[in-house]
PyMOL Python script that loads the backbone (N, CA, C, O; Angstrom):
from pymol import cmd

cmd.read_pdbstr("""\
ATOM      1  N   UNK A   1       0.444  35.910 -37.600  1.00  0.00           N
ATOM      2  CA  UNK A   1      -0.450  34.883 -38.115  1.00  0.00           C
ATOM      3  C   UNK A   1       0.330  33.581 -38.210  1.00  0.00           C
ATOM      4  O   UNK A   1       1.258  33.509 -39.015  1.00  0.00           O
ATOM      5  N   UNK A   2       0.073  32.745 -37.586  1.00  0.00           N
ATOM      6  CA  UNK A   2       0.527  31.404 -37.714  1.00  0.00           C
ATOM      7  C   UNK A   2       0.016  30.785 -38.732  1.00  0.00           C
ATOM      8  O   UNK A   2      -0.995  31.096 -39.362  1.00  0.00           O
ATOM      9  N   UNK A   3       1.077  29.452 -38.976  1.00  0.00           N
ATOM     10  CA  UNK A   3       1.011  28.800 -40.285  1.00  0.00           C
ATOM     11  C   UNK A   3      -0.098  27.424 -40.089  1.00  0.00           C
ATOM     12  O   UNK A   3      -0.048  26.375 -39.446  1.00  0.00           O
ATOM     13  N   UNK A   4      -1.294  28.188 -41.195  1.00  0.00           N
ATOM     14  CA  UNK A   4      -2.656  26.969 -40.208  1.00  0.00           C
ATOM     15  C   UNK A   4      -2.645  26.203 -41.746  1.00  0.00           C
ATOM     16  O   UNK A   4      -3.709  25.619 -41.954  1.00  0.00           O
ATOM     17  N   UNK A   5      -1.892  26.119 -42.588  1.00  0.00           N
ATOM     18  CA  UNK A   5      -1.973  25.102 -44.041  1.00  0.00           C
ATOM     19  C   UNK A   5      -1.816  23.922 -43.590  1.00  0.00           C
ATOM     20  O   UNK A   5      -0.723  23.814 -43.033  1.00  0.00           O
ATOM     21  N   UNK A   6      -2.726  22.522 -43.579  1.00  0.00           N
ATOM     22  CA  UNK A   6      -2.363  21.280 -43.203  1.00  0.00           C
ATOM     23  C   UNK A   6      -2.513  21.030 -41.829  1.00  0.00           C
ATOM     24  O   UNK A   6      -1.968  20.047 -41.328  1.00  0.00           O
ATOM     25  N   UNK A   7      -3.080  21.682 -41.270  1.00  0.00           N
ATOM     26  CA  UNK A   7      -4.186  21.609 -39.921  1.00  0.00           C
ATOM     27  C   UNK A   7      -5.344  21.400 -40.258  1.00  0.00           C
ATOM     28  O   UNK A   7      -6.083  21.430 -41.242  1.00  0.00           O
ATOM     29  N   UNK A   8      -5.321  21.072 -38.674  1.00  0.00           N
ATOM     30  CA  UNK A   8      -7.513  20.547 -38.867  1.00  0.00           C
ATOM     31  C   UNK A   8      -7.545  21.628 -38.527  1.00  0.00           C
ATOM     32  O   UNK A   8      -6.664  22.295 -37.985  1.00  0.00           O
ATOM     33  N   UNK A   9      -9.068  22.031 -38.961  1.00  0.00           N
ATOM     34  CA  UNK A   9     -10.079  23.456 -38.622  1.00  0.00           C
ATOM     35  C   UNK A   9      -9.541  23.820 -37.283  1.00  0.00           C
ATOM     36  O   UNK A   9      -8.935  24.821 -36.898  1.00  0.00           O
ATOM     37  N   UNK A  10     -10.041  22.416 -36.499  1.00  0.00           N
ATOM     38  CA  UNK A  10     -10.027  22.609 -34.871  1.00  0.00           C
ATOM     39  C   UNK A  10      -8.845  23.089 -34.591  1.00  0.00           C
ATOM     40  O   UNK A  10      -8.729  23.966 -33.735  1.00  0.00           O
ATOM     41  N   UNK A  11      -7.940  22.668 -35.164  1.00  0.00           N
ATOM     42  CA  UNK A  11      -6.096  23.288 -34.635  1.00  0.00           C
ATOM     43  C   UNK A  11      -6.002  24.655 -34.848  1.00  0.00           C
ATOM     44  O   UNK A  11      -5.477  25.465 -34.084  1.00  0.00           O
ATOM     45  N   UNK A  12      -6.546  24.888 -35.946  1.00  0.00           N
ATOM     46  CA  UNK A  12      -6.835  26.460 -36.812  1.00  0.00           C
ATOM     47  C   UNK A  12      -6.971  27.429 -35.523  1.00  0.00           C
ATOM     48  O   UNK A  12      -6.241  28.236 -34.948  1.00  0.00           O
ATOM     49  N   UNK A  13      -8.552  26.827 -35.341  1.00  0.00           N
ATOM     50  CA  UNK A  13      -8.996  27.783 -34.387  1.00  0.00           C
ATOM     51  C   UNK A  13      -8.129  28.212 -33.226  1.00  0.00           C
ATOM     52  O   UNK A  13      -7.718  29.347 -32.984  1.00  0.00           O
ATOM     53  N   UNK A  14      -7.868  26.764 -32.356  1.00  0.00           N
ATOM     54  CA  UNK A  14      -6.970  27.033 -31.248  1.00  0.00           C
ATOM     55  C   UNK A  14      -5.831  27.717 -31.567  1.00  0.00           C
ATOM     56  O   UNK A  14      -5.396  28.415 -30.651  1.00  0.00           O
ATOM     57  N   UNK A  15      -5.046  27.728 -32.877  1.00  0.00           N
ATOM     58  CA  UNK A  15      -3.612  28.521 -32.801  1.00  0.00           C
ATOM     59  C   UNK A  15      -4.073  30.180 -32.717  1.00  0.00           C
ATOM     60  O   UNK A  15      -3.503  31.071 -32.086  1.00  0.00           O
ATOM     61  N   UNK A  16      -5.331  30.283 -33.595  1.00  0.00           N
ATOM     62  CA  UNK A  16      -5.649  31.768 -33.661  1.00  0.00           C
ATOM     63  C   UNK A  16      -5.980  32.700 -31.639  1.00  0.00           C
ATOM     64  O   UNK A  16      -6.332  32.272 -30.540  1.00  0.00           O
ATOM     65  N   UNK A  17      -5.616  33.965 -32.172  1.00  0.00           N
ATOM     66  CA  UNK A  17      -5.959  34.508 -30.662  1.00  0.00           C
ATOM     67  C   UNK A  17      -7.486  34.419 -30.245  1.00  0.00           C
ATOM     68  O   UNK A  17      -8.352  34.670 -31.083  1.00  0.00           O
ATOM     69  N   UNK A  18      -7.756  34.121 -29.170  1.00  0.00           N
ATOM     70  CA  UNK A  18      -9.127  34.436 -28.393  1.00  0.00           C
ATOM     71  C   UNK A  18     -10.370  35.626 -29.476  1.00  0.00           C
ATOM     72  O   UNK A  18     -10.271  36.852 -29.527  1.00  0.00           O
ATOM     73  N   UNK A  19     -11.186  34.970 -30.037  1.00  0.00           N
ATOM     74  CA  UNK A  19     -11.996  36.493 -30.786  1.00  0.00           C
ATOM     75  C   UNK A  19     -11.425  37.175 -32.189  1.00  0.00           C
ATOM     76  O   UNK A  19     -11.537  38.332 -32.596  1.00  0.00           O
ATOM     77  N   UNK A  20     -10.679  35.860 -32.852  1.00  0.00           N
ATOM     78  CA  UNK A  20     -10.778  36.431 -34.197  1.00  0.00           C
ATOM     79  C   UNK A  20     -11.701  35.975 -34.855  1.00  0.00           C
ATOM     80  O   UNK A  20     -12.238  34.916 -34.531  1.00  0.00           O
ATOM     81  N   UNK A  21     -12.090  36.708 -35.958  1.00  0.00           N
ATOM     82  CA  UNK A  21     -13.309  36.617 -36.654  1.00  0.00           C
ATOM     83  C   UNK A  21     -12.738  35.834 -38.117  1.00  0.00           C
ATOM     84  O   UNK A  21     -12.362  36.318 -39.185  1.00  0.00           O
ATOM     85  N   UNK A  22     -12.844  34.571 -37.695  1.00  0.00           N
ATOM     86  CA  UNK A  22     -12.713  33.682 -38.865  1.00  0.00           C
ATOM     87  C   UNK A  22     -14.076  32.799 -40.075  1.00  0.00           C
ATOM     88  O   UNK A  22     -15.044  32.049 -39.946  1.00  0.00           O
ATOM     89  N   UNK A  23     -13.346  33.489 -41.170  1.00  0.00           N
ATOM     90  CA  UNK A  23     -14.614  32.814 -42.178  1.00  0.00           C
ATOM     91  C   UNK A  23     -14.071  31.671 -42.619  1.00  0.00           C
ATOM     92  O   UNK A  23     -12.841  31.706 -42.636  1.00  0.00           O
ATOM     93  N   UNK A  24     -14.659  30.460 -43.058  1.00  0.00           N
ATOM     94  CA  UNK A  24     -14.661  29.102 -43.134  1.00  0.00           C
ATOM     95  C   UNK A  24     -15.190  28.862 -44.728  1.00  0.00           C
ATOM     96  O   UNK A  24     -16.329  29.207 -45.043  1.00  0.00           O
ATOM     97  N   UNK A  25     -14.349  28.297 -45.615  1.00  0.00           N
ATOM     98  CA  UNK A  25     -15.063  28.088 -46.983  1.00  0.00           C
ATOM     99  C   UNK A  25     -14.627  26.701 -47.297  1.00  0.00           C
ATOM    100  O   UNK A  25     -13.463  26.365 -47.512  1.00  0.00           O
ATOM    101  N   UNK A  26     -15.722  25.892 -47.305  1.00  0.00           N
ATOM    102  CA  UNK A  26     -15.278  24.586 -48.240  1.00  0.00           C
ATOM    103  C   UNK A  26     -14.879  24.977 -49.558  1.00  0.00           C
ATOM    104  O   UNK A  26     -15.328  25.853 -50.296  1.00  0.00           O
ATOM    105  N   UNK A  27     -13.958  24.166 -49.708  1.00  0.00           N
ATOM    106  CA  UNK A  27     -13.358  23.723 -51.106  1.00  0.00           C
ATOM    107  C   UNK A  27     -14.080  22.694 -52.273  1.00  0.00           C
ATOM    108  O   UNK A  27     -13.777  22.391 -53.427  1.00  0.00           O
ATOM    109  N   UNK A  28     -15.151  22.336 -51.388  1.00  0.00           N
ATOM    110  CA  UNK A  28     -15.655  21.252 -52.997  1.00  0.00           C
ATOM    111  C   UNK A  28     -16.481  22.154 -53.327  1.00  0.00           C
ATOM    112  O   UNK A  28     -16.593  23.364 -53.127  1.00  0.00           O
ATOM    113  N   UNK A  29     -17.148  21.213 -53.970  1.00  0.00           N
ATOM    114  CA  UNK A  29     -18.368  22.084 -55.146  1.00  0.00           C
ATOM    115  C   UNK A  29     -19.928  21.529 -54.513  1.00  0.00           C
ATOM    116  O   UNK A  29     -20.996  21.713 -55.097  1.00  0.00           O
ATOM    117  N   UNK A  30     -19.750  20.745 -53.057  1.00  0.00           N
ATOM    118  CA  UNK A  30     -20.825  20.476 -52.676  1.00  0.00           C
ATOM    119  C   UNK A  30     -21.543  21.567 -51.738  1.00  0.00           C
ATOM    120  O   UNK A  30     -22.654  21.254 -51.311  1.00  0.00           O
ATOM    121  N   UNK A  31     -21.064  22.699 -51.413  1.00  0.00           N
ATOM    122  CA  UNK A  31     -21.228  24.047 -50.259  1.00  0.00           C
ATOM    123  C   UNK A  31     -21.807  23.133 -49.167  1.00  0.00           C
ATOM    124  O   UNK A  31     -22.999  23.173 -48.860  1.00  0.00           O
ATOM    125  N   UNK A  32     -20.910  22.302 -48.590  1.00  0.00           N
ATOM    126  CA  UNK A  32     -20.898  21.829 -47.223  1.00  0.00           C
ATOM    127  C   UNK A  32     -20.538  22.608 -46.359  1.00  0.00           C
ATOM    128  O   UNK A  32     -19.871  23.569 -46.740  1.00  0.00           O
ATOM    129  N   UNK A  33     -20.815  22.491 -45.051  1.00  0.00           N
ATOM    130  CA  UNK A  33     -20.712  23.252 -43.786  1.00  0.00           C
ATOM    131  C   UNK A  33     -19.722  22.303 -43.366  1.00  0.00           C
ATOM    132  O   UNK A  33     -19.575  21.122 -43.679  1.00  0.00           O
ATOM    133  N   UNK A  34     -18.789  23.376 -42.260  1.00  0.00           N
ATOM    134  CA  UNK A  34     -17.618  22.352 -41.458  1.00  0.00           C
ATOM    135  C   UNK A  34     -17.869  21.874 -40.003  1.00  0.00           C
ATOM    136  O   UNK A  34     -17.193  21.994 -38.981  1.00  0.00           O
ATOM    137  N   UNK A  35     -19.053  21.299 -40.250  1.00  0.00           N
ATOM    138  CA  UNK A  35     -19.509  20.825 -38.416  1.00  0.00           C
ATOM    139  C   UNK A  35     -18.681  20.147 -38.186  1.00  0.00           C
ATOM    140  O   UNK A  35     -18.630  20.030 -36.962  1.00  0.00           O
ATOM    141  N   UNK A  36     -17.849  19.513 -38.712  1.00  0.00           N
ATOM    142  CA  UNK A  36     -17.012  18.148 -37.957  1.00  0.00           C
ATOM    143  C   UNK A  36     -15.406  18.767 -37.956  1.00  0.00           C
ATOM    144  O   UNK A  36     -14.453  18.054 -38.272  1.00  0.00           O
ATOM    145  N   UNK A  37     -15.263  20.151 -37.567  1.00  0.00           N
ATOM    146  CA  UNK A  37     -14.031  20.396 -37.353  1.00  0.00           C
ATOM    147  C   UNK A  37     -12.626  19.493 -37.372  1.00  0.00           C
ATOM    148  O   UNK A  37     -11.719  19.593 -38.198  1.00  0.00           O
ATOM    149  N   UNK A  38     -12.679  18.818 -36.528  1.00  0.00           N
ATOM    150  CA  UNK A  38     -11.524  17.858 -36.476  1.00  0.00           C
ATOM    151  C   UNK A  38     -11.199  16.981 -38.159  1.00  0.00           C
ATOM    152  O   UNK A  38     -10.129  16.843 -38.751  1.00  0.00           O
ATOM    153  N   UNK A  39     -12.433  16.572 -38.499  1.00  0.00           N
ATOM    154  CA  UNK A  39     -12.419  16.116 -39.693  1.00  0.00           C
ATOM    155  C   UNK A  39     -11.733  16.554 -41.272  1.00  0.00           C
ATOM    156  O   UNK A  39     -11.592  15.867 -42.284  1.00  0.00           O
ATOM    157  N   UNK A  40     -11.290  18.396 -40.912  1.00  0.00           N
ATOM    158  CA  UNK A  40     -11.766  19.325 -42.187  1.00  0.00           C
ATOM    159  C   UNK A  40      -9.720  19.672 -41.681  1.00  0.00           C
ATOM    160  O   UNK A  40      -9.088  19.474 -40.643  1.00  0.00           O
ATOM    161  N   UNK A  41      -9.282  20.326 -43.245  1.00  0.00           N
ATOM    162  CA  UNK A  41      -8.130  20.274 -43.188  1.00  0.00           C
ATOM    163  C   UNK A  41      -8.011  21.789 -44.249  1.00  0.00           C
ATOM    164  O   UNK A  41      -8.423  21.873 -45.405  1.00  0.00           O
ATOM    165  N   UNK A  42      -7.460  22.666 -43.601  1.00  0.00           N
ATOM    166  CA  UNK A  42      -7.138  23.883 -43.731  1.00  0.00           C
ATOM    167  C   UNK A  42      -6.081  23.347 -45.295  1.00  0.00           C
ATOM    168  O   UNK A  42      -5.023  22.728 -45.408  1.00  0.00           O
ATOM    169  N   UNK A  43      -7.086  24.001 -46.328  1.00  0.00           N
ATOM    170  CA  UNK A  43      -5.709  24.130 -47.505  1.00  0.00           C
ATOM    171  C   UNK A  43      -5.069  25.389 -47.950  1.00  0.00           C
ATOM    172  O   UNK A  43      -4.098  25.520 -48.695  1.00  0.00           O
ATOM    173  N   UNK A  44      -5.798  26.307 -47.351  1.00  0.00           N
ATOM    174  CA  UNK A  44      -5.373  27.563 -48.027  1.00  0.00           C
ATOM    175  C   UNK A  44      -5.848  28.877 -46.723  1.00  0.00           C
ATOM    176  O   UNK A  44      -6.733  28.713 -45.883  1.00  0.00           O
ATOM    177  N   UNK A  45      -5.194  29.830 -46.840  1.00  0.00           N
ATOM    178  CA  UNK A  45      -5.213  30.064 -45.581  1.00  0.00           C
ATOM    179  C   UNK A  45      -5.305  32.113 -46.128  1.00  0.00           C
ATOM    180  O   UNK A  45      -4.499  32.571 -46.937  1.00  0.00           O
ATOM    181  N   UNK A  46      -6.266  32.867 -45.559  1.00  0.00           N
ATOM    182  CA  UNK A  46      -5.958  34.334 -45.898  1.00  0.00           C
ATOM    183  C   UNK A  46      -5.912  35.131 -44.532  1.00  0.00           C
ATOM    184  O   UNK A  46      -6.735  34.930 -43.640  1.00  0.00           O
ATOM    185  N   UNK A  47      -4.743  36.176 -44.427  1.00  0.00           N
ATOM    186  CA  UNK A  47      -3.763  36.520 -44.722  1.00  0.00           C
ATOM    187  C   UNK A  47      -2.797  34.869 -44.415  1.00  0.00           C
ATOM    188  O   UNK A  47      -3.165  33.944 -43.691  1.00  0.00           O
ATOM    189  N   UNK A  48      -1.381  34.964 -45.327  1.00  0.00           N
ATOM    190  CA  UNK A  48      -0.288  34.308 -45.163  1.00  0.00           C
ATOM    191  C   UNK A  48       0.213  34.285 -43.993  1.00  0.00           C
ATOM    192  O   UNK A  48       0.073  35.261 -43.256  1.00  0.00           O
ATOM    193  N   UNK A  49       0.986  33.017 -43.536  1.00  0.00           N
ATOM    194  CA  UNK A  49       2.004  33.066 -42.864  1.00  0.00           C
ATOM    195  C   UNK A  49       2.496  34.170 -42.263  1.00  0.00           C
ATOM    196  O   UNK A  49       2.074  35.189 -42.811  1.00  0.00           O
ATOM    197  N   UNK A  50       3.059  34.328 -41.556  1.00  0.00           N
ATOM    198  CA  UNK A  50       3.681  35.280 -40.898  1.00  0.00           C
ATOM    199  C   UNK A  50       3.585  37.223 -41.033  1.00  0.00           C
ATOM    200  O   UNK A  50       4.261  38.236 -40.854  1.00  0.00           O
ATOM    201  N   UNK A  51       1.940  36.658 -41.570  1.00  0.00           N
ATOM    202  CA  UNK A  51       1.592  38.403 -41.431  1.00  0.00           C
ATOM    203  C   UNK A  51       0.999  38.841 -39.748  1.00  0.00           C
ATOM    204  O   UNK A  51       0.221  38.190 -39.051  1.00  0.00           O
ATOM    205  N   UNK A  52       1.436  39.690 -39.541  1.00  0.00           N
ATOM    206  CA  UNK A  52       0.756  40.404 -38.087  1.00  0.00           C
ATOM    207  C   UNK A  52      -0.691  40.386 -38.701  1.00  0.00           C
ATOM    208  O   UNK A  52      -0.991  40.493 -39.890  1.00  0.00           O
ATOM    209  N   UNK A  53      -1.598  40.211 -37.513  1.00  0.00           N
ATOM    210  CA  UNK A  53      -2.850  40.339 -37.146  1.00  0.00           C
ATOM    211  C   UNK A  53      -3.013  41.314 -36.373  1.00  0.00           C
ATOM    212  O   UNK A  53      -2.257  41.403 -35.405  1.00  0.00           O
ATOM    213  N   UNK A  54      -4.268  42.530 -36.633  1.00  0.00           N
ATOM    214  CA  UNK A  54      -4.309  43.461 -36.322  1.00  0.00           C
ATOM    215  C   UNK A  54      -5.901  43.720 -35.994  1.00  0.00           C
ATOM    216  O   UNK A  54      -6.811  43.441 -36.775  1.00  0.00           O
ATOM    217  N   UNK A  55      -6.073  44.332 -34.635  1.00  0.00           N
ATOM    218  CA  UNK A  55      -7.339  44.503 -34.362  1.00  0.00           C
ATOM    219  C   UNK A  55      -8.258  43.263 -34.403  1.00  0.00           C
ATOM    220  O   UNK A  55      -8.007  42.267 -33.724  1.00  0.00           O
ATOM    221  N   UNK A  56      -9.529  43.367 -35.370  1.00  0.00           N
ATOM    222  CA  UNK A  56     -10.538  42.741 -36.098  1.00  0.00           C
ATOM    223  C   UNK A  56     -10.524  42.254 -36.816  1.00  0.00           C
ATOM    224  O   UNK A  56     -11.629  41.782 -37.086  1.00  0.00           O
ATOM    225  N   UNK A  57      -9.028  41.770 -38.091  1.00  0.00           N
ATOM    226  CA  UNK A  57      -8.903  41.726 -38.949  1.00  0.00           C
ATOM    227  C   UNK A  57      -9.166  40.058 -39.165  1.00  0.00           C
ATOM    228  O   UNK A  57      -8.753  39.217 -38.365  1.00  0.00           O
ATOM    229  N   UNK A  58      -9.901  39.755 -40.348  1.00  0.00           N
ATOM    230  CA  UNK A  58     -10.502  38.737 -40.689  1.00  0.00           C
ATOM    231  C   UNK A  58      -9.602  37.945 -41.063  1.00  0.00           C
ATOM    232  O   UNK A  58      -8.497  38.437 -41.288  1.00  0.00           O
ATOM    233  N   UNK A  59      -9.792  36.502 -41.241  1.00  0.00           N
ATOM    234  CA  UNK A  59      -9.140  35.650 -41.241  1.00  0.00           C
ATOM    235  C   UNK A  59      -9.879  34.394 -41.854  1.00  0.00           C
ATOM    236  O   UNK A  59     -10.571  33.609 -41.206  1.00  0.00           O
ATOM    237  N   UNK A  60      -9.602  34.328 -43.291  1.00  0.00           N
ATOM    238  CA  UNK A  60      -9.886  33.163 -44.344  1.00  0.00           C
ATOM    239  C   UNK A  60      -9.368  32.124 -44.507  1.00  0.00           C
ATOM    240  O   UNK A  60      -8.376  32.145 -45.235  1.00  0.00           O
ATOM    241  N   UNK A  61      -9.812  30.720 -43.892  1.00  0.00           N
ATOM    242  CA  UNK A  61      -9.516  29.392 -44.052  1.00  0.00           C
ATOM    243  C   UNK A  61     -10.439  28.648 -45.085  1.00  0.00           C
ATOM    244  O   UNK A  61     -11.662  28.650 -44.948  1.00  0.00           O
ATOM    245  N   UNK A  62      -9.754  27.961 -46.206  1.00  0.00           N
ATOM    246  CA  UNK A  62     -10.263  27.029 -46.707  1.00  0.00           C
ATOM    247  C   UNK A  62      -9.959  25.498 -46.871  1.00  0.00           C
ATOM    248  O   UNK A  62      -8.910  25.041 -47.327  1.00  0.00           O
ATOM    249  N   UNK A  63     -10.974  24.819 -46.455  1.00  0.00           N
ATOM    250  CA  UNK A  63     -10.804  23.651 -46.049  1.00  0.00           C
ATOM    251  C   UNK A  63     -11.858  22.570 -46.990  1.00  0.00           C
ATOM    252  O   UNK A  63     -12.970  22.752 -47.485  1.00  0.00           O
ATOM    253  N   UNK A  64     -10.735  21.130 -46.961  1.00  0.00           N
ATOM    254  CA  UNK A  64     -11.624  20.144 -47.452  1.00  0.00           C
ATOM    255  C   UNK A  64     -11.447  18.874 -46.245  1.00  0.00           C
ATOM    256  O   UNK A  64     -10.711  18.930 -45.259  1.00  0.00           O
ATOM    257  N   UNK A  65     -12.383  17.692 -46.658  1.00  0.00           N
ATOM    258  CA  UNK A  65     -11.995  16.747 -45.605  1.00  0.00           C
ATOM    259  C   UNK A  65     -10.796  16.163 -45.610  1.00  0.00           C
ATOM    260  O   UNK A  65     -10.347  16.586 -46.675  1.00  0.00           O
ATOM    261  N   UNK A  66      -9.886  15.414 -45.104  1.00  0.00           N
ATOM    262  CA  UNK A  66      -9.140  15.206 -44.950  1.00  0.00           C
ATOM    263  C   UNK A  66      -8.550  13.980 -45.453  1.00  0.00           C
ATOM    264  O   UNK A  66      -7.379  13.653 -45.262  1.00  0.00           O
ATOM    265  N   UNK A  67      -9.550  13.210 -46.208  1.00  0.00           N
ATOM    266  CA  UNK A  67      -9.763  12.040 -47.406  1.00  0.00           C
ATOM    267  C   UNK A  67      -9.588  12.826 -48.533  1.00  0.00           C
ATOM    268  O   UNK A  67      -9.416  12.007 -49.435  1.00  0.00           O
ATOM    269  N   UNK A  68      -9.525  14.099 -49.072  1.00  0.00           N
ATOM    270  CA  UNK A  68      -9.819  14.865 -50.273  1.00  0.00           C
ATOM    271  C   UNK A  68      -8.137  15.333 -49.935  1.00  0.00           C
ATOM    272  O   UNK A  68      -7.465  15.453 -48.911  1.00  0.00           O
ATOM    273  N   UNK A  69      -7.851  15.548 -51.710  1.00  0.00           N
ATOM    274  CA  UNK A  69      -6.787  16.318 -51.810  1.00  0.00           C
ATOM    275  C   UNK A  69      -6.506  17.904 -52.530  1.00  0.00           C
ATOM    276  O   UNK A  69      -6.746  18.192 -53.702  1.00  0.00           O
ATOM    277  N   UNK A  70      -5.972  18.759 -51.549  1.00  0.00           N
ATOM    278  CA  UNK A  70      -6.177  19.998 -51.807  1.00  0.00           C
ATOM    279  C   UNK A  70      -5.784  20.277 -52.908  1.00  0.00           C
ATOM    280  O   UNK A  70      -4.762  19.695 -53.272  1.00  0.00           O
ATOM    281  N   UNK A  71      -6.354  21.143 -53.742  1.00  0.00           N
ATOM    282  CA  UNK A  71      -5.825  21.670 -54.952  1.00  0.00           C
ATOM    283  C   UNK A  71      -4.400  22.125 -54.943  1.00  0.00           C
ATOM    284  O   UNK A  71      -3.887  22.265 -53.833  1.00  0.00           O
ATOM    285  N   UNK A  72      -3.461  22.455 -56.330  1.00  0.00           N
ATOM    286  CA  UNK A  72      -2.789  23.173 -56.037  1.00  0.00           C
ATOM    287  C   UNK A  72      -3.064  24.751 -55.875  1.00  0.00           C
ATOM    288  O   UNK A  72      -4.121  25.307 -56.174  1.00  0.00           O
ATOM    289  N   UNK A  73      -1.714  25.474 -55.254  1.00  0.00           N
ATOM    290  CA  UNK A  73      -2.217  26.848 -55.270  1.00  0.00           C
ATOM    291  C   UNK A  73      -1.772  27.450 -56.516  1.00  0.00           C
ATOM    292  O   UNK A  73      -0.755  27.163 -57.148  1.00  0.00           O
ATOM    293  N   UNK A  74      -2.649  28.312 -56.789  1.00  0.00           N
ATOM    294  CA  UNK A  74      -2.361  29.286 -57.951  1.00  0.00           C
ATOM    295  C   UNK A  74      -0.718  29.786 -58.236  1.00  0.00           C
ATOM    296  O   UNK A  74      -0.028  30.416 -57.435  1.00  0.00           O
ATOM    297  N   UNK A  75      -0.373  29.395 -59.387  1.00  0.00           N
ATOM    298  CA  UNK A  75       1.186  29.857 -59.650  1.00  0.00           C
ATOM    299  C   UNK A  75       1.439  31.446 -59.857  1.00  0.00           C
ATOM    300  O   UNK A  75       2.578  31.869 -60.058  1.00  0.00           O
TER     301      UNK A  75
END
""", "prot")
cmd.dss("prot")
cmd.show_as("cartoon", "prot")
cmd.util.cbc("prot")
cmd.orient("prot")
């Protein structure tokens, strides 16, 4: 699993392999959709860094626009 924290969506996608099944969650409190890929900036990312990807296994990006600043992560 590559490191997609501080990428656009769009980069997201392209680093991931061909046919992973990625879910997409905004971060505000408005439940916006991420049509404008390029626009949207990966803050938090499930599984981590440098875990193997296996099979089907899903893959959780959360993103805000790129004018917005990501929360911190949980200590």
């Amino acid at each position: 699993m590559p490191k997609l924290i501080g990428r656009s969506l769009k980069h997201a996608r392209e680093a991931l392999p061909s046919g992973t099944n990625i879910e997409v969650q905004d971060l505000s409190s408005q439940g916006r959709t991420a049509a404008d890929e390029s626009g949207r900036r990966v803050c938090f990312q499930s599984p981590g860094a440098s875990t193997p990807l296996y099979g089907s296994m899903p893959v959780t990006v959360k993103v805000l626009k790129f004018e917005e600043n990501c929360p911190q992560p949980p200590s």
